[in-house]
py3Dmol code that shows the C-alpha trace and the ligand (Angstrom):
import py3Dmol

protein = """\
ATOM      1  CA  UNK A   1       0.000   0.000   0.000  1.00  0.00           C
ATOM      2  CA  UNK A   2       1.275   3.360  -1.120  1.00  0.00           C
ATOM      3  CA  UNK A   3       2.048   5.902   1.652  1.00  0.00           C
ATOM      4  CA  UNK A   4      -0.743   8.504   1.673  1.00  0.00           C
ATOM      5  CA  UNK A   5       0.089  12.685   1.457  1.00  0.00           C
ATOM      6  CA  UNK A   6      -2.315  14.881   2.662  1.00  0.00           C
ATOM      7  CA  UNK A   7      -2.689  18.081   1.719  1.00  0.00           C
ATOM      8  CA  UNK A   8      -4.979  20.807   2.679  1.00  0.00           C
ATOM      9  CA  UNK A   9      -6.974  22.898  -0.341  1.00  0.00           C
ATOM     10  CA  UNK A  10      -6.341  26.657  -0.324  1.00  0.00           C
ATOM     11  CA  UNK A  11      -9.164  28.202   1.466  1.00  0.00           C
ATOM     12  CA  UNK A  12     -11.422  25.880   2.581  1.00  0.00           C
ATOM     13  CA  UNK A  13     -11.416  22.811   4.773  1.00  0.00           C
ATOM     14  CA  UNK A  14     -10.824  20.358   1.990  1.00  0.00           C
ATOM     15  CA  UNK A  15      -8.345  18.166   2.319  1.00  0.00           C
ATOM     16  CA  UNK A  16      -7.360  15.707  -0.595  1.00  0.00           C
ATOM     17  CA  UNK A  17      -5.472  12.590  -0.373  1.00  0.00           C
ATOM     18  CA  UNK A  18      -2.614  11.656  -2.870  1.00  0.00           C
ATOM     19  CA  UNK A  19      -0.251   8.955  -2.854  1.00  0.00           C
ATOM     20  CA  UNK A  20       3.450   8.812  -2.243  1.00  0.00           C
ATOM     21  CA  UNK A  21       3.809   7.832  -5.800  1.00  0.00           C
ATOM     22  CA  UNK A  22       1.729  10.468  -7.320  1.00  0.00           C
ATOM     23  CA  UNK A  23       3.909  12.737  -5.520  1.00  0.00           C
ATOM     24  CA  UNK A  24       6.991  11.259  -6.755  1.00  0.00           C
ATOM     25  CA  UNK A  25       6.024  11.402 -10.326  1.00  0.00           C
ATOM     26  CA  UNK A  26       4.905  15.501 -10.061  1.00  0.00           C
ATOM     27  CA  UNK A  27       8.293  16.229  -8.313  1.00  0.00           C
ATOM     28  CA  UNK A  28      10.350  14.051 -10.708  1.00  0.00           C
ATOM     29  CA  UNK A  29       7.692  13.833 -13.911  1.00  0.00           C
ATOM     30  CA  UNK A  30       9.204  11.299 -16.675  1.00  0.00           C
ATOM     31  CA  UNK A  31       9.270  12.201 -20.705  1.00  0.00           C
ATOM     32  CA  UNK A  32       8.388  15.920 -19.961  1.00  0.00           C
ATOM     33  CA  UNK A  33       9.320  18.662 -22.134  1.00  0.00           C
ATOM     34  CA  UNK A  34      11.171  21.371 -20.168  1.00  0.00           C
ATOM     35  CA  UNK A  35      12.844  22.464 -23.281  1.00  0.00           C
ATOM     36  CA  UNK A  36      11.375  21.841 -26.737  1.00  0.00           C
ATOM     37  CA  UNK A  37      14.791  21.463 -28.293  1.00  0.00           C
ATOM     38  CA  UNK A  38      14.164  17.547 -27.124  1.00  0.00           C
ATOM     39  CA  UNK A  39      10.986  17.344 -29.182  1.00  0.00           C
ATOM     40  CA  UNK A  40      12.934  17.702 -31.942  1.00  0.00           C
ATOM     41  CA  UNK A  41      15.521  15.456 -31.122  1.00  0.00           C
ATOM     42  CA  UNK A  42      13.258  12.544 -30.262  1.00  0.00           C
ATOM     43  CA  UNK A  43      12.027  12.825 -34.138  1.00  0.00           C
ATOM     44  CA  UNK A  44       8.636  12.066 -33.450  1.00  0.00           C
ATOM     45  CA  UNK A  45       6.100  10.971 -36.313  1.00  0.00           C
ATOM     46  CA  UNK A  46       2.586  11.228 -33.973  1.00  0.00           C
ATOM     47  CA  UNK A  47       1.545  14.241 -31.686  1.00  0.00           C
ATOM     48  CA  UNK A  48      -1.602  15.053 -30.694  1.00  0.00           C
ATOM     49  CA  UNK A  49      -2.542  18.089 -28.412  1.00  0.00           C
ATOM     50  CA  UNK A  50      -6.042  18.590 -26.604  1.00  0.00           C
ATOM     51  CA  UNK A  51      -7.823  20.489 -23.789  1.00  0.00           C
ATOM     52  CA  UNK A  52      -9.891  19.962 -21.035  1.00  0.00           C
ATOM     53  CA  UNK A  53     -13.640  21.044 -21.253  1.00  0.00           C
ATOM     54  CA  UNK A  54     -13.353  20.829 -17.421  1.00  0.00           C
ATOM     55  CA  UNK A  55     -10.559  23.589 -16.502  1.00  0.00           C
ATOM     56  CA  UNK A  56      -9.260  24.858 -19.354  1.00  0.00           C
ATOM     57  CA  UNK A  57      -5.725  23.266 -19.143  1.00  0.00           C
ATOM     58  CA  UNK A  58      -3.985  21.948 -22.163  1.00  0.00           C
ATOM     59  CA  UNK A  59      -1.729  18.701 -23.015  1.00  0.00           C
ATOM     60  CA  UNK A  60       0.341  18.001 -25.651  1.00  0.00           C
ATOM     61  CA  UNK A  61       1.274  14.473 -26.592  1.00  0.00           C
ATOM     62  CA  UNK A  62       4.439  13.162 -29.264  1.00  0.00           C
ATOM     63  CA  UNK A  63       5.171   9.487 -30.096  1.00  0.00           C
ATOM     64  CA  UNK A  64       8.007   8.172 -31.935  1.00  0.00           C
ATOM     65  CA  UNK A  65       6.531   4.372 -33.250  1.00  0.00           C
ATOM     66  CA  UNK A  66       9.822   2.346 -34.496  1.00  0.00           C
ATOM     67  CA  UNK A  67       8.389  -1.214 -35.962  1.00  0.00           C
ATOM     68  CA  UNK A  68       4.492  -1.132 -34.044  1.00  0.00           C
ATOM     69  CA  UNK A  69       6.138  -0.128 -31.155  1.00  0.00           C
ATOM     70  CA  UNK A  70       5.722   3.445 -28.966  1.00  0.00           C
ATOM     71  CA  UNK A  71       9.814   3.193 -28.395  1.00  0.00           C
ATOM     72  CA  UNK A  72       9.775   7.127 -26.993  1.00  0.00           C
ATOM     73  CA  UNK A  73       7.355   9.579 -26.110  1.00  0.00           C
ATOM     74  CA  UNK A  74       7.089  13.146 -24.631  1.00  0.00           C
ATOM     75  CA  UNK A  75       4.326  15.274 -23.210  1.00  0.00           C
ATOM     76  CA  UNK A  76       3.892  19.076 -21.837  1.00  0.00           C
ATOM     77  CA  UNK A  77       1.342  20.241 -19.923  1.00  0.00           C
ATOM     78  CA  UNK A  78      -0.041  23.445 -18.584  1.00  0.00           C
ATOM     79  CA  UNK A  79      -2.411  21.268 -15.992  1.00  0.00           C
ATOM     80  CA  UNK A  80      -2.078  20.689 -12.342  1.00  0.00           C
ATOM     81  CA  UNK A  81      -0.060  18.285 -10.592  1.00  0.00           C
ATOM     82  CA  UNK A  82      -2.501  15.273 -10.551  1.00  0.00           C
ATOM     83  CA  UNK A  83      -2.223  15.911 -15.103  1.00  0.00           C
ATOM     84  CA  UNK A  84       1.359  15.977 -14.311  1.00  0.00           C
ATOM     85  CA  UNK A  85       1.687  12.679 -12.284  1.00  0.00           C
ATOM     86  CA  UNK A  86      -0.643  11.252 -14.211  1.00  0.00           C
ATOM     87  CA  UNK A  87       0.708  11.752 -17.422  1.00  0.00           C
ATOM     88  CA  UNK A  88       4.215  11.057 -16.076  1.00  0.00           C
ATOM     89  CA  UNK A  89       2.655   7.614 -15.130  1.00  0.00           C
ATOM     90  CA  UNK A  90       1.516   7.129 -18.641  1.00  0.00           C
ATOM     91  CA  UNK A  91       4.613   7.817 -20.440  1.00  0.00           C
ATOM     92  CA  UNK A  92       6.019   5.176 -18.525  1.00  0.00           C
ATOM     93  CA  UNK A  93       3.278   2.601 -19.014  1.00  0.00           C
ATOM     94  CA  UNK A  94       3.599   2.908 -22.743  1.00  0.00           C
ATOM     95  CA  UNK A  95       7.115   2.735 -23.339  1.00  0.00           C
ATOM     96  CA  UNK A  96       8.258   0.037 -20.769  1.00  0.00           C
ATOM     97  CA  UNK A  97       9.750  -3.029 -21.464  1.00  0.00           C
ATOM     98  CA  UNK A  98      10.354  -2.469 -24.844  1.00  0.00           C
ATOM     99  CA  UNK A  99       7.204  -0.449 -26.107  1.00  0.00           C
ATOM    100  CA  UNK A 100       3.355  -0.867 -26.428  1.00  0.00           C
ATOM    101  CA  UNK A 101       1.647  -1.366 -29.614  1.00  0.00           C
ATOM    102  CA  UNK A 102      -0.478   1.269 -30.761  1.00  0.00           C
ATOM    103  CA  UNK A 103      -3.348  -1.074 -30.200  1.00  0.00           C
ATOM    104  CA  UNK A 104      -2.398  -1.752 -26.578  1.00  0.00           C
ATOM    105  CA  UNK A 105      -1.455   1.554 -25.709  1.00  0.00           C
ATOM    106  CA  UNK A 106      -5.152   2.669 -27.302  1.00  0.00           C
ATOM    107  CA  UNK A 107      -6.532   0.174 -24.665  1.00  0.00           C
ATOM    108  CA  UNK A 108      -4.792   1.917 -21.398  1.00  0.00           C
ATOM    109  CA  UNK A 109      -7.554   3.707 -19.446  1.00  0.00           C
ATOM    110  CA  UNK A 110      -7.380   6.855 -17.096  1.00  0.00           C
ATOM    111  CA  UNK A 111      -8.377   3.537 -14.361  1.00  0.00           C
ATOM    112  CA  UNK A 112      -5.151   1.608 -15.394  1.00  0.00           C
ATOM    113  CA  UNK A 113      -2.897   4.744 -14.456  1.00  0.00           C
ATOM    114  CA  UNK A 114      -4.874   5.501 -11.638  1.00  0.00           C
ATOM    115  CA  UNK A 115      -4.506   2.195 -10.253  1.00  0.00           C
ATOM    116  CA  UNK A 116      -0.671   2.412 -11.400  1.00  0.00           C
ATOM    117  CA  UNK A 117      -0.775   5.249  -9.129  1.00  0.00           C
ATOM    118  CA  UNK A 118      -2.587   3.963  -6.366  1.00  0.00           C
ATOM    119  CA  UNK A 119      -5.651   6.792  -6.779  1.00  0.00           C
ATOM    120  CA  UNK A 120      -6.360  10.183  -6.943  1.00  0.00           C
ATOM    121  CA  UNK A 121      -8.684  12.416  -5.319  1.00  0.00           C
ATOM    122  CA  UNK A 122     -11.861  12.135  -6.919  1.00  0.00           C
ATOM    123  CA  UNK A 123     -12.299  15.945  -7.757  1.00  0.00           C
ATOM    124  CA  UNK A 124      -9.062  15.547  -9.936  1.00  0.00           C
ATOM    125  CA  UNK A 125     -10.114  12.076 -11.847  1.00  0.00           C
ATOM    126  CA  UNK A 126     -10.149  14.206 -14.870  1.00  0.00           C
ATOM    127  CA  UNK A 127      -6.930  15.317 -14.625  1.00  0.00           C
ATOM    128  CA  UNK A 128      -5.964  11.747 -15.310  1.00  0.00           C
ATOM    129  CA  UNK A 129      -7.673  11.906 -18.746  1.00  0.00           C
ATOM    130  CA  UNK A 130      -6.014  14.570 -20.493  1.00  0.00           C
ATOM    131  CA  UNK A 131      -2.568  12.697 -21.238  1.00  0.00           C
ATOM    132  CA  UNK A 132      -4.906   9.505 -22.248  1.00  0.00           C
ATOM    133  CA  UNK A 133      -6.722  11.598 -24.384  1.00  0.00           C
ATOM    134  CA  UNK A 134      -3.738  13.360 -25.762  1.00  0.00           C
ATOM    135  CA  UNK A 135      -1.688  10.017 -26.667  1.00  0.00           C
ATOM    136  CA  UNK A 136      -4.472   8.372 -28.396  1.00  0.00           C
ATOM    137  CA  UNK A 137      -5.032  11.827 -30.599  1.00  0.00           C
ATOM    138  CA  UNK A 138      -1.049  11.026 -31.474  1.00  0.00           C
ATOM    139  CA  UNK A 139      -1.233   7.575 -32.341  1.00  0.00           C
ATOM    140  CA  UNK A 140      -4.217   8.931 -34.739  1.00  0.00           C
ATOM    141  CA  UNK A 141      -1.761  11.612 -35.899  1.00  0.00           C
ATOM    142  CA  UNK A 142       0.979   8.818 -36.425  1.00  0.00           C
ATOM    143  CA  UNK A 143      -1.966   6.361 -38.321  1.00  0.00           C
ATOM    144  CA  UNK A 144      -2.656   9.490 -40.579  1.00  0.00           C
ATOM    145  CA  UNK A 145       0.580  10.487 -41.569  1.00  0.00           C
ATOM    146  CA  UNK A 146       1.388   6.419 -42.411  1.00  0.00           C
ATOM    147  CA  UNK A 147      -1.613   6.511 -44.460  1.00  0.00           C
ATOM    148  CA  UNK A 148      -0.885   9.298 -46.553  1.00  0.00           C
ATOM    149  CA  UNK A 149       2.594   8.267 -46.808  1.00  0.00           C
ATOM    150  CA  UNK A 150       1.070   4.823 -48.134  1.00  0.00           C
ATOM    151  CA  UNK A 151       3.223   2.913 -45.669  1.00  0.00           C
ATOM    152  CA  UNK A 152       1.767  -0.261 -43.849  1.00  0.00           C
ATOM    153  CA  UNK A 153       0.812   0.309 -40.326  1.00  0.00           C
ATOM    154  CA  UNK A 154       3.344  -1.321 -38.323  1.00  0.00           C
TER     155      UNK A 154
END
"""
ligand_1 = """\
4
FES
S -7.246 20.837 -12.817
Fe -6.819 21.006 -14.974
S -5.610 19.252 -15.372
Fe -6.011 19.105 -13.262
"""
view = py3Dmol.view(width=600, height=400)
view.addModel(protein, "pdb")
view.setStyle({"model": 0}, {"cartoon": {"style": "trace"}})
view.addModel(ligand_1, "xyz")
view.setStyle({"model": 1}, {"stick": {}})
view.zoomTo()
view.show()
């Protein structure tokens, strides 16, 4: 069981519950772009960007596929820390042990890197969805750009 952080919400007696791990992955986030020069250098053929109809915040999304496989990735956010962890969490998922397929990594659910996690406070669930929703708008990107470069989907 992961250790549990609690922390107090600004102004009211709220307090929400996060896990040591969620906390490790906003202070030490994985695949996030501090500096775009790395975008470039990763070479990535799928990116995908979107925003959240819930608070406004944005996430952007880039893949680099090598034979099926999501080999790399990179993400930037302007969303809170729960995106942040969250999306941290996901990068990770997706390019372990070698690399999902596009078709796996379609599959992973805002509840599969929640669990990964070990939960998040409820009011910030959707925070969880934005890097999902962001990576599977890059792998469309990726399918696109295959397509009209008449290569096979691999
Ligand atoms: S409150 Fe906007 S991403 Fe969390």
């Amino acid at each position: 069981m992961a250790d549990i952080i609690r922390k107090k919400q600004k102004g009211t007696d709220k307090v929400w519950f996060y896990t040591s791990t969620v906390k490790d992955h906003f202070i030490n986030p994985k695949n996030i772009v501090l500096d775009d020069k790395i975008v470039e250098d990763m070479h990535p053929n799928g990116e995908g960007e979107v925003g959240s109809p819930a608070c406004g915040d944005v996430m952007k999304f880039w893949i680099r596929v090598e034979n099926g496989k999501i080999k790399k990735c990179l993400w930037k956010t302007f969303g809170c820390a729960s995106a942040i962890a969250s999306t941290s969490m996901l990068s990770v998922m997706v390019t372990e042990n070698g690399g999902m397929t596009l078709e796996e990594a379609q599959k992973i659910s805002p509840k599969e890197i929640m669990d990964r996690l070990g939960g998040l406070p409820p009011v910030k669930v959707h925070c969880s969805v934005l890097g999902d929703q962001a990576l599977r708008q890059a792998i469309k990107d990726y399918k696109s750009k295959q397509q009209n470069k008449n290569v096979p989907l691999t």
